[in-house]
N, CA, C and O of each residue as an XYZ file, in Angstrom:
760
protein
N       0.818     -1.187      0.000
C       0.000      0.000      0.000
C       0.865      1.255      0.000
O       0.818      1.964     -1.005
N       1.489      1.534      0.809
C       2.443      2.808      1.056
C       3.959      2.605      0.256
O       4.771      3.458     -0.106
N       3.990      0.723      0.110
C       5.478      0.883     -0.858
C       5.391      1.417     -2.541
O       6.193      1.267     -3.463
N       4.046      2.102     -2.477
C       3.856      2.614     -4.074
C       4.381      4.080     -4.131
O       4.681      4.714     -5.143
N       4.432      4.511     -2.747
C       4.545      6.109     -2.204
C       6.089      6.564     -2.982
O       7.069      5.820     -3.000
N       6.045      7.813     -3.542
C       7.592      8.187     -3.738
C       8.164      8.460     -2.615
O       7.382      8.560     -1.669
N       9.452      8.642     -2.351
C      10.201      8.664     -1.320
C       9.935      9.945     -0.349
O      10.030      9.834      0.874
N       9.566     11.265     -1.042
C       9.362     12.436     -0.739
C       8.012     12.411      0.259
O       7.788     13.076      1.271
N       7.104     11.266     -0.492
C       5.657     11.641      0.034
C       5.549     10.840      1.500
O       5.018     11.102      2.579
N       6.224      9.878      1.042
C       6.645      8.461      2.513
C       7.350      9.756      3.598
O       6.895      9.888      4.734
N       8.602     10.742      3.033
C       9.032     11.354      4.460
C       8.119     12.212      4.769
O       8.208     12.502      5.962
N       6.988     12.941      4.050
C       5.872     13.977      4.432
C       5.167     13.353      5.338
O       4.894     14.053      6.313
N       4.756     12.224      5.358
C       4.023     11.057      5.968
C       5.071     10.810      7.400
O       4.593     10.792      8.534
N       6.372     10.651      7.155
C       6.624     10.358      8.503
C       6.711     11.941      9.435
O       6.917     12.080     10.641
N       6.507     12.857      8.526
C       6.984     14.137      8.908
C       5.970     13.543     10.388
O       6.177     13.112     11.522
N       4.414     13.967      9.181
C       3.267     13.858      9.989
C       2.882     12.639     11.571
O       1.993     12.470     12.405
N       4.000     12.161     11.257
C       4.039     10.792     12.433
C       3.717      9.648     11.793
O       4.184      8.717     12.449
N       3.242      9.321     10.991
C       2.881      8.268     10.498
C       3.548      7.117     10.574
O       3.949      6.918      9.427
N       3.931      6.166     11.321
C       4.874      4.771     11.527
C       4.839      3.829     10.511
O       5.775      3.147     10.095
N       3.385      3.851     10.049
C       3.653      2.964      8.785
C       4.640      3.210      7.770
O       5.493      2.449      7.314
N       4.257      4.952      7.372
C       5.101      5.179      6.418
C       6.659      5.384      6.949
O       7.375      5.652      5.984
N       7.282      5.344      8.001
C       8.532      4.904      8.562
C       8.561      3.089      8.094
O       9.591      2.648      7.584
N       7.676      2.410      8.265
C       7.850      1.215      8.311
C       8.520      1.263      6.635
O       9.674      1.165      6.219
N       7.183      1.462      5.940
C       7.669      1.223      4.494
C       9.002      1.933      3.416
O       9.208      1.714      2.222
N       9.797      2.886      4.439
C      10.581      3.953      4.188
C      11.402      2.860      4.939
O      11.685      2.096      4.016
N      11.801      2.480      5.762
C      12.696      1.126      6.105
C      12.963      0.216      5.634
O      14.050     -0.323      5.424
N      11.815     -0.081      5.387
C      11.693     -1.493      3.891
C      12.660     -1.441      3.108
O      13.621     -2.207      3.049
N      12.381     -0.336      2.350
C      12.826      0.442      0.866
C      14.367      0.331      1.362
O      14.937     -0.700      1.004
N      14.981      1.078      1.993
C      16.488      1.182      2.143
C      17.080      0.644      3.615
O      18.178      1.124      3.897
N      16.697      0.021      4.272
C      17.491     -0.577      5.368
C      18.494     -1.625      4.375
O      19.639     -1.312      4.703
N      18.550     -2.332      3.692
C      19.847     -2.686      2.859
C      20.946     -1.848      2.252
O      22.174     -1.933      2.265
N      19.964     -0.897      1.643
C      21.262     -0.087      0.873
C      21.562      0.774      2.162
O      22.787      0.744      2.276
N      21.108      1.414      3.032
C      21.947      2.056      4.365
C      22.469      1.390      5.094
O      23.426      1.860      5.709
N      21.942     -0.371      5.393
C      23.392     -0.747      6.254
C      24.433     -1.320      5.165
O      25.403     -1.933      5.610
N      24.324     -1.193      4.009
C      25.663     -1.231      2.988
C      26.688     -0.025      2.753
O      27.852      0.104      2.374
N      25.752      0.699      3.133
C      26.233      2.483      3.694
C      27.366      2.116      4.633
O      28.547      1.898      4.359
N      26.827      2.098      5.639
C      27.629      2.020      6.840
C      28.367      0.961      7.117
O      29.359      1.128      7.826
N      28.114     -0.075      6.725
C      28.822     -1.219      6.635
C      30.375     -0.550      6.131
O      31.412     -0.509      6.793
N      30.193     -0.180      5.085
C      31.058      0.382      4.012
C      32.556      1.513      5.156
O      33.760      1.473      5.411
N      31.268      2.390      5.465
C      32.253      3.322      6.595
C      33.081      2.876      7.694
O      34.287      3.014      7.902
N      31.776      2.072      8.626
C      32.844      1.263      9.606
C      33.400      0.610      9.661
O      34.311      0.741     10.479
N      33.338     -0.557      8.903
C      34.195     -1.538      8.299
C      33.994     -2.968      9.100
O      34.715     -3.959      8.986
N      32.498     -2.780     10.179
C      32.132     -3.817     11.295
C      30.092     -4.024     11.138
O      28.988     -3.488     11.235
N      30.499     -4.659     10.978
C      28.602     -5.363     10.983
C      28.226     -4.685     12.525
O      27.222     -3.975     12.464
N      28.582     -4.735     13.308
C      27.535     -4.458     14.722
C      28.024     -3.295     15.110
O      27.816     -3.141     16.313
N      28.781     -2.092     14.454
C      28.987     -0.965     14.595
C      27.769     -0.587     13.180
O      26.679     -0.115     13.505
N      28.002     -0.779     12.019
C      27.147     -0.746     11.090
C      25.828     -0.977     11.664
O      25.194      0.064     11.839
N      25.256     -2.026     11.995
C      23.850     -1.644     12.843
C      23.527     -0.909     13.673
O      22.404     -0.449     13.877
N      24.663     -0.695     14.334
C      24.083      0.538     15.528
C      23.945      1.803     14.356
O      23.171      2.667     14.768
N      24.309      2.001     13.484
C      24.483      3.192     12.967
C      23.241      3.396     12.081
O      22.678      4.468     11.858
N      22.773      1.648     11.414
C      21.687      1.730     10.573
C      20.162      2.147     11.421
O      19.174      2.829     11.149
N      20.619      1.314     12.580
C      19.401      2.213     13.518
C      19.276      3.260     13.993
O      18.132      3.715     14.010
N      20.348      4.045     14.551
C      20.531      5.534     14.634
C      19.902      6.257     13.471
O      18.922      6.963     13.710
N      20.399      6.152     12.121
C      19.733      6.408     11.227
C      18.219      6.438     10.820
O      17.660      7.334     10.187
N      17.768      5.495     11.218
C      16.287      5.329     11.136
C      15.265      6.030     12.279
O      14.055      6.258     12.283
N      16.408      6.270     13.295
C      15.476      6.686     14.575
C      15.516      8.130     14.316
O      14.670      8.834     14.869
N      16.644      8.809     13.323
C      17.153     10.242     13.170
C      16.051     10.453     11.550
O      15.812     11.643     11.346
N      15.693      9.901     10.944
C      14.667      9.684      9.911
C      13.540     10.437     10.741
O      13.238     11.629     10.687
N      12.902      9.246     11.660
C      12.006      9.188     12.353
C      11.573     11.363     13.089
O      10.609     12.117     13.221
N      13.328     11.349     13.351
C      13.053     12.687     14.147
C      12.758     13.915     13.362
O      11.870     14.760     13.477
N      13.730     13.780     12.549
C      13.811     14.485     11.169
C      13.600     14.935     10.655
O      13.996     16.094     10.534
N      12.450     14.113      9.628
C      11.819     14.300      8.570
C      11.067     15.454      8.374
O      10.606     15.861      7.307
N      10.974     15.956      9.488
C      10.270     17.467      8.677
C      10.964     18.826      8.259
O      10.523     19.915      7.892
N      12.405     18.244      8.494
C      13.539     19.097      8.373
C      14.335     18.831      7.156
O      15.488     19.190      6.917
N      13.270     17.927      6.206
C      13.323     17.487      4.860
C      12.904     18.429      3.770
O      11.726     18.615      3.466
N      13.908     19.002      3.208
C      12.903     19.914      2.387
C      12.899     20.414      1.004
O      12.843     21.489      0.407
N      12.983     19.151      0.759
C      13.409     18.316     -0.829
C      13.957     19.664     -1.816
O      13.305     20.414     -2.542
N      15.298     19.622     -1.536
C      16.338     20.483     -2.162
C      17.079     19.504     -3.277
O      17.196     19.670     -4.492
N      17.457     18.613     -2.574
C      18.364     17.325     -2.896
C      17.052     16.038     -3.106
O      15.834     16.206     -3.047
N      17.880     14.665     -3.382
C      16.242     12.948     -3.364
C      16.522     13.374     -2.119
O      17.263     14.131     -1.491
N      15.640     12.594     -2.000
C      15.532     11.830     -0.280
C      16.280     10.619      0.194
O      16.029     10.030      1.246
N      17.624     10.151     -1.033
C      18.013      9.034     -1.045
C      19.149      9.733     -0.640
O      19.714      9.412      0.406
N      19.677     10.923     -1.544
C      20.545     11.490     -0.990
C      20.986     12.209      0.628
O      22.036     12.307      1.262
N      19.428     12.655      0.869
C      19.310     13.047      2.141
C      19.569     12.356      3.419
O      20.143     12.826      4.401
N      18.860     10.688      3.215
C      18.959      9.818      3.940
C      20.420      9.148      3.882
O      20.540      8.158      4.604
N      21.349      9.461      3.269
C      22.561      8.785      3.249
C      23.741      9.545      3.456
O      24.875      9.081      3.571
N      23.376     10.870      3.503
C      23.444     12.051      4.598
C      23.505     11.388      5.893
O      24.476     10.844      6.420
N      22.259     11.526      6.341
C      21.844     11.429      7.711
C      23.064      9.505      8.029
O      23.795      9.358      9.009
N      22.971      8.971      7.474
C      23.493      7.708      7.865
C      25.193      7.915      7.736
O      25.890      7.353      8.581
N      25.711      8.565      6.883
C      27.241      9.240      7.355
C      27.148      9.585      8.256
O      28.022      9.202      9.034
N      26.295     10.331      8.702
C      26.966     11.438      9.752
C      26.761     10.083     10.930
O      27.652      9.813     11.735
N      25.869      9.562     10.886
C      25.578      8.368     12.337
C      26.502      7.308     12.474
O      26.935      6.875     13.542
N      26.882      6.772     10.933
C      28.441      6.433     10.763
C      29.436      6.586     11.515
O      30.023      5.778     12.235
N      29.685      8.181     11.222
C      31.344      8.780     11.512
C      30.505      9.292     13.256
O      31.427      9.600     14.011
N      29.583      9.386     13.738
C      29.523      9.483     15.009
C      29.510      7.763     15.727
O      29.837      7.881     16.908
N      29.358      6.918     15.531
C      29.449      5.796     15.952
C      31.111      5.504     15.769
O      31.701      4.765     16.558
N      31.550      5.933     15.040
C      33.155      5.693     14.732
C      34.077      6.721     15.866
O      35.267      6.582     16.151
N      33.233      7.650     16.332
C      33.987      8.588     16.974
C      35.099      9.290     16.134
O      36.193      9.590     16.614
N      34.721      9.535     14.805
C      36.092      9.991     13.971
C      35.994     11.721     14.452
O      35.239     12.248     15.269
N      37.027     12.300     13.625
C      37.697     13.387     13.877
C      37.461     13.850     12.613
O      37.585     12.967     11.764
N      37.056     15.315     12.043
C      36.766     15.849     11.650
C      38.126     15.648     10.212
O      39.180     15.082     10.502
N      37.933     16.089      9.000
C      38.590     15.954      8.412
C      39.036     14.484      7.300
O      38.979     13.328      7.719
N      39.392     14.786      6.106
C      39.484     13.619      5.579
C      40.993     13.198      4.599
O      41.502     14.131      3.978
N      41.426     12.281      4.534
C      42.631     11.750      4.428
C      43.031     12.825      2.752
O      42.215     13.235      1.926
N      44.639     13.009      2.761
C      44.774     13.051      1.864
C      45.138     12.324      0.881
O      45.817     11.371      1.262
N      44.913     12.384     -0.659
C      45.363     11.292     -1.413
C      47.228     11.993     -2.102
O      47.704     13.040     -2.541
N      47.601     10.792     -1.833
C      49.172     11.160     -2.092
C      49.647     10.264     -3.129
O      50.759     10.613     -3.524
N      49.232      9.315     -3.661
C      49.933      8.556     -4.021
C      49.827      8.445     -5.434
O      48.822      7.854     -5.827
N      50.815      8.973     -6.507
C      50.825      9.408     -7.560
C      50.047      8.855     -8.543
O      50.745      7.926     -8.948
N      49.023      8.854     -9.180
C      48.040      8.434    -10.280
C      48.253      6.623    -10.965
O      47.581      5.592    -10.956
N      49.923      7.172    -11.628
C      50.788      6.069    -12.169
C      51.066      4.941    -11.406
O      50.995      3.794    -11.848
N      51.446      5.297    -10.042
C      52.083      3.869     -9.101
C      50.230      3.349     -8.851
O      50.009      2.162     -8.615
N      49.296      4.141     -8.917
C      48.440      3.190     -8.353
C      47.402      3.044     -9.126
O      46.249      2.936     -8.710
N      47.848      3.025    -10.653
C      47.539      2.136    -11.748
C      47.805      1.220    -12.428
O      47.104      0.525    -13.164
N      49.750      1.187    -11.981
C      50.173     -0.325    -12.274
C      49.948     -1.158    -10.816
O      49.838     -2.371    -10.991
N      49.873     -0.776     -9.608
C      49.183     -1.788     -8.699
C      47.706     -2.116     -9.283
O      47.293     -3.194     -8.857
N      46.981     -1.573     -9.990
C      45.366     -2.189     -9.901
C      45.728     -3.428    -11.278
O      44.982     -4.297    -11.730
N      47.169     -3.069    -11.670
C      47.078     -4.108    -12.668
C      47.101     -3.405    -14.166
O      46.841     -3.980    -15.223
N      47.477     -2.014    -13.993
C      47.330     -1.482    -15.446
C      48.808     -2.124    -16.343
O      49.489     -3.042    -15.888
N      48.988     -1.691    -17.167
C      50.313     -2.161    -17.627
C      51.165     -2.893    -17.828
O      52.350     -2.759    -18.133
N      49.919     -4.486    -17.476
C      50.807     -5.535    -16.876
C      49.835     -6.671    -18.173
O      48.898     -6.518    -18.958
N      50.628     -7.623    -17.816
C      50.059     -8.926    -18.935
C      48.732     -9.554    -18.497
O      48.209    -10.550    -18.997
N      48.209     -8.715    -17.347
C      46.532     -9.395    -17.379
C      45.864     -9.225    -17.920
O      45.961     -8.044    -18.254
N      44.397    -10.025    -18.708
C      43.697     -9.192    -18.961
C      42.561     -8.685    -18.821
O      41.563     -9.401    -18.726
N      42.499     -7.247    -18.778
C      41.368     -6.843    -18.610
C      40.055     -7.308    -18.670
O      39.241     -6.432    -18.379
N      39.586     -8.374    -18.944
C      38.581     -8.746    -19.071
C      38.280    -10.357    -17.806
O      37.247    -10.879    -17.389
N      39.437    -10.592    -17.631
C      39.780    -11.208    -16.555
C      39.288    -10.433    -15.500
O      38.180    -10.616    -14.996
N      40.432     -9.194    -15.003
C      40.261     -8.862    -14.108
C      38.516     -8.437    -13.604
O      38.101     -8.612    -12.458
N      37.793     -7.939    -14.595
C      36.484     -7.185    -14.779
C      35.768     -8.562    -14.219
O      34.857     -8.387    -13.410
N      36.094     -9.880    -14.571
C      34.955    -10.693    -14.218
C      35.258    -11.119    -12.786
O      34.299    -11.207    -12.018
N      36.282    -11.349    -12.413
C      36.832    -11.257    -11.238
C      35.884     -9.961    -10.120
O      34.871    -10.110     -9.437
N      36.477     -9.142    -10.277
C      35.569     -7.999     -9.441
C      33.933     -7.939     -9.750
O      33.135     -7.182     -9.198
N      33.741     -8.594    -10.426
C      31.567     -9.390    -10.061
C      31.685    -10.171     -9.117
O      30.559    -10.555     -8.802
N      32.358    -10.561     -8.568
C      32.458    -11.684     -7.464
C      32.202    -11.068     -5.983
O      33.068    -10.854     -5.134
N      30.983    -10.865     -5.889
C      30.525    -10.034     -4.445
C      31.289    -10.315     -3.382
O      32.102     -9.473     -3.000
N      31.224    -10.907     -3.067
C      32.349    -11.623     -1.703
C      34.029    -11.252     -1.959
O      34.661    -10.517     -1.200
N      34.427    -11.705     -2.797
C      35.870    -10.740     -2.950
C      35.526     -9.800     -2.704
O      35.446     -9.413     -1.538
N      35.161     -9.019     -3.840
C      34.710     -7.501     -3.791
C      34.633     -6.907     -2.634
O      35.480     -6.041     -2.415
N      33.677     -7.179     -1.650
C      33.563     -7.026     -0.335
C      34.865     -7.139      0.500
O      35.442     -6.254      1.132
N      35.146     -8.296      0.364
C      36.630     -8.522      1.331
C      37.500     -7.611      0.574
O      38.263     -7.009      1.329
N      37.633     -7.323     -0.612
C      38.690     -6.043     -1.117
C      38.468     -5.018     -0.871
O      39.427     -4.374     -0.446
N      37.324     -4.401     -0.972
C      36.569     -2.983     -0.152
C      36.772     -2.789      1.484
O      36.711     -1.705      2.064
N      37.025     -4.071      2.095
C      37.023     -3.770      3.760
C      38.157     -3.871      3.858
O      38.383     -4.139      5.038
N      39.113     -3.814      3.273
C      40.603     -3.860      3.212
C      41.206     -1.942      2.834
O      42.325     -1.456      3.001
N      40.013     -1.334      2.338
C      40.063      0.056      1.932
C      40.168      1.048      3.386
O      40.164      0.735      4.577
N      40.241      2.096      2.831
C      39.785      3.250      4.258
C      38.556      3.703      4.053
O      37.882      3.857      3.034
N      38.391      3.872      5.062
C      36.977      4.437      5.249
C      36.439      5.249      4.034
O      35.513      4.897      3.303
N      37.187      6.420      3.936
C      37.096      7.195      2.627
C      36.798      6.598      1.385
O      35.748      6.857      0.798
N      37.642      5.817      0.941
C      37.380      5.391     -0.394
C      36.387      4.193     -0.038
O      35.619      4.088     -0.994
N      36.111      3.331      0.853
C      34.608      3.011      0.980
C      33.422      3.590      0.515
O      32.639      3.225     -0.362
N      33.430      4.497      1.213
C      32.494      5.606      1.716
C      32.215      6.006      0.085
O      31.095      5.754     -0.359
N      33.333      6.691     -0.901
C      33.272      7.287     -1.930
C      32.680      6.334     -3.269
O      32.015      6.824     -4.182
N      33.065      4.889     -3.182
C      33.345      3.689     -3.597
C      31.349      3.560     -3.555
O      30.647      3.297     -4.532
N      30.911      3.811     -2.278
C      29.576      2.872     -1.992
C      28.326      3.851     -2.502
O      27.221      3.492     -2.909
N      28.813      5.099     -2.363
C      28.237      6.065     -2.942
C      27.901      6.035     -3.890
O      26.720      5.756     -4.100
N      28.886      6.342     -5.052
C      29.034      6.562     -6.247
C      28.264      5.348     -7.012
O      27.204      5.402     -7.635
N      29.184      4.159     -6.759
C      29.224      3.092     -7.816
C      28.028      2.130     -7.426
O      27.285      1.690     -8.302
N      27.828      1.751     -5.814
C      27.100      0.821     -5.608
C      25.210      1.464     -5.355
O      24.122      0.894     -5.440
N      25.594      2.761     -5.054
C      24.161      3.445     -4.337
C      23.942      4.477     -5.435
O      23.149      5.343     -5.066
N      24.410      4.653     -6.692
C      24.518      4.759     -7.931
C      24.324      6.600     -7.915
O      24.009      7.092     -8.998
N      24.480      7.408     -6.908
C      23.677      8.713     -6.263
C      25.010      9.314     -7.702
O      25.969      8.725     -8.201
N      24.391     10.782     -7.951
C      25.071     11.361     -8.795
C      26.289     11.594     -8.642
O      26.710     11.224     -7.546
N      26.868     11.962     -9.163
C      28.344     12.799     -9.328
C      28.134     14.280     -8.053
O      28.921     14.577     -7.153
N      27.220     14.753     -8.302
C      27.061     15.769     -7.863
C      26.358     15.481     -6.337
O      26.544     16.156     -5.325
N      25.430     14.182     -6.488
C      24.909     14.445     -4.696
C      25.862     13.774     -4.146
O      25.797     14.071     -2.953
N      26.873     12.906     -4.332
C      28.323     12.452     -3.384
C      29.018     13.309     -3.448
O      29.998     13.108     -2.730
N      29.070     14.776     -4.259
C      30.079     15.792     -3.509
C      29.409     15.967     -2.597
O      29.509     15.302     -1.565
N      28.519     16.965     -2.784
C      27.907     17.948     -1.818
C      27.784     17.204     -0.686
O      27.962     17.886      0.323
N      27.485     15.762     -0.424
C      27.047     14.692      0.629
C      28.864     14.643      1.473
O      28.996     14.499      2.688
N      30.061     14.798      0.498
C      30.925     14.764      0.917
C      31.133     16.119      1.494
O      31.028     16.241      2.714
N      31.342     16.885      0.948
C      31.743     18.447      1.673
C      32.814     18.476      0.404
O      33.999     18.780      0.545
N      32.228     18.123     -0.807
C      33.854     18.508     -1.777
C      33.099     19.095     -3.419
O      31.925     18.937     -3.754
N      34.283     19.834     -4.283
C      33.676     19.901     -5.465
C      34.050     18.755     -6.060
O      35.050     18.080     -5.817
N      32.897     18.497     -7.137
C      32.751     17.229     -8.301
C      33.896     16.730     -8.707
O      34.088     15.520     -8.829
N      34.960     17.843     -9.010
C      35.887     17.713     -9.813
C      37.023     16.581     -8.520
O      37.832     15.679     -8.740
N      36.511     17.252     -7.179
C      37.626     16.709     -6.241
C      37.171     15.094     -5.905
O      37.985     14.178     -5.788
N      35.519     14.933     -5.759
C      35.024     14.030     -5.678
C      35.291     13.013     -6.771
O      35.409     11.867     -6.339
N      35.430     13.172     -8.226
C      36.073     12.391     -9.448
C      37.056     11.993     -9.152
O      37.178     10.781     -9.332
N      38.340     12.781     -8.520
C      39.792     12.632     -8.248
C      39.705     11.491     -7.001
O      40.299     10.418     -6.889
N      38.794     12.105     -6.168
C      38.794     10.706     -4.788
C      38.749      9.608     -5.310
O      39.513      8.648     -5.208
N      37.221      9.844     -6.267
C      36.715      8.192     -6.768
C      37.389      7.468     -7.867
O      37.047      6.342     -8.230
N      38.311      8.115     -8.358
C      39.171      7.587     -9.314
C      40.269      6.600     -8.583
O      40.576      5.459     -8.929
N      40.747      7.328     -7.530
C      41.870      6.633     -6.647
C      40.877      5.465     -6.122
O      41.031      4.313     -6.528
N      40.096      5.723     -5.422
C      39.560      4.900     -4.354
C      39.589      3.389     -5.439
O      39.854      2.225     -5.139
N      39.232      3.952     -6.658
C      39.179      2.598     -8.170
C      40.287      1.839     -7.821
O      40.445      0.732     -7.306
N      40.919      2.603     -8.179
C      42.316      2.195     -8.642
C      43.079      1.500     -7.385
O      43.884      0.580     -7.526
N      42.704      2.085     -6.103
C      43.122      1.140     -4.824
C      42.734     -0.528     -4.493
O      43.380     -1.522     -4.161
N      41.235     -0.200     -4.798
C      40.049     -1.523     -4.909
C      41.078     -2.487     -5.995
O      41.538     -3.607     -5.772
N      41.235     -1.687     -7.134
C      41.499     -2.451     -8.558
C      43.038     -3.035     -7.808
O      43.040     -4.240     -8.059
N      44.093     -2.756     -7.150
C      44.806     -2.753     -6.721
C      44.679     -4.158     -5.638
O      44.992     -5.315     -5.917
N      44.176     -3.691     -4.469
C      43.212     -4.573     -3.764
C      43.648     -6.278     -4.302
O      44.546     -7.065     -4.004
N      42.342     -6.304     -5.339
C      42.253     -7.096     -6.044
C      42.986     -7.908     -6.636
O      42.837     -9.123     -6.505
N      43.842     -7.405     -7.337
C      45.443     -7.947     -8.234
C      46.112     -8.704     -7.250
O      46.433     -9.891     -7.204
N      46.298     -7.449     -6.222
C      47.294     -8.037     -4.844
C      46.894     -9.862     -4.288
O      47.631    -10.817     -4.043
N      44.946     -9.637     -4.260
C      44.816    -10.640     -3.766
C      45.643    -12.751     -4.724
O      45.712    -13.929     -4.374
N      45.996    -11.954     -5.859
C      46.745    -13.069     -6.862
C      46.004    -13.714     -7.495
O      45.128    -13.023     -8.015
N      45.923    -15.091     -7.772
C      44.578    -15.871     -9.115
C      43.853    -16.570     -8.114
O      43.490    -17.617     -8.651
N      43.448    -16.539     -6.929
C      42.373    -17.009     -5.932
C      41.110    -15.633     -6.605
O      39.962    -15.960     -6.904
N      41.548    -14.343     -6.721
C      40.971    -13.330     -6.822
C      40.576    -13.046     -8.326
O      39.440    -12.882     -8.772
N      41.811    -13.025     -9.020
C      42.129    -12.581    -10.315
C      42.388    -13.734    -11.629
O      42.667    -13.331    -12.758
């Protein structure tokens, strides 16, 4: 009944109190937000505390929704920030140092594999996963955004605190680390 609702009308509904439409607004993304956070903390039962924080901060919220941005974006907002407060992190985010080139022949550029290897290799959810929790938080975070929670170019800056252009540069590395990742793991992986 209410899972027909667009996302906007489900948070007007919880604005109003409505629990159902919390229920069916849970439905919808309690996977892709504890893949969120999963992603950030890098722990399943820190990740739940955070996916529920999230939902209870939904709950409080929602009328402080005021559809500028989706509501997918908004809500994955709200689940960073419950993230990096469950993490107790520190303000600020890593810099990337490590020259373009060295961490394109680690993902395997330049080398006698081939590409089409490696590509079927990284469909393999479970690697994938174990190569992603091997990442930092950051390029998780940038990684789960972008590619897996498919949100624009533009709502993972602004969601980050960065311009597009800087957010491309993150998510390019964060690739190329994963792609890296991967190679490292040898032909169990690759």
């Amino acid at each position: 009944m209410l899972g027909g609702l667009s996302d906007e009308h489900l948070i007007d509904r919880i604005a109003a109190g409505d629990r159902l439409a919390l229920n069916a607004f849970v439905a919808r993304y309690q996977g892709r937000v504890f893949r969120l956070t999963r992603a950030l903390v890098g722990d399943e039962q820190r990740a739940e505390d955070a996916l529920q924080e999230t939902f209870v901060e939904v709950w409080r919220s929602a009328s402080s929704y005021r559809g500028e941005g989706s509501a997918r974006a908004w809500l994955y907002g709200l689940a960073r920030h419950k993230s990096w407060r469950t993490l107790r992190r520190r303000a600020g985010e890593p810099v990337d140092t490590d020259p373009l080139e060295v961490l394109g022949v680690e993902a395997g550029w330049s080398t006698d594999r081939d590409p089409e290897q490696l590509t079927a290799a990284a469909e393999d959810h479970d690697r994938v996963w174990a190569a992603m929790e091997r990442l930092d938080e950051g390029d998780r975070e940038v990684l789960t955004l972008r590619d897996l929670e498919q949100l624009s170019g533009d709502e993972v800056a602004a969601l980050l605190g960065m311009s597009l252009p800087a957010m491309k540069s993150r998510l390019h590395r964060a690739r190329l680390r994963l792609m890296a990742v991967l190679v490292e793991g040898g032909s169990d992986v690759c």
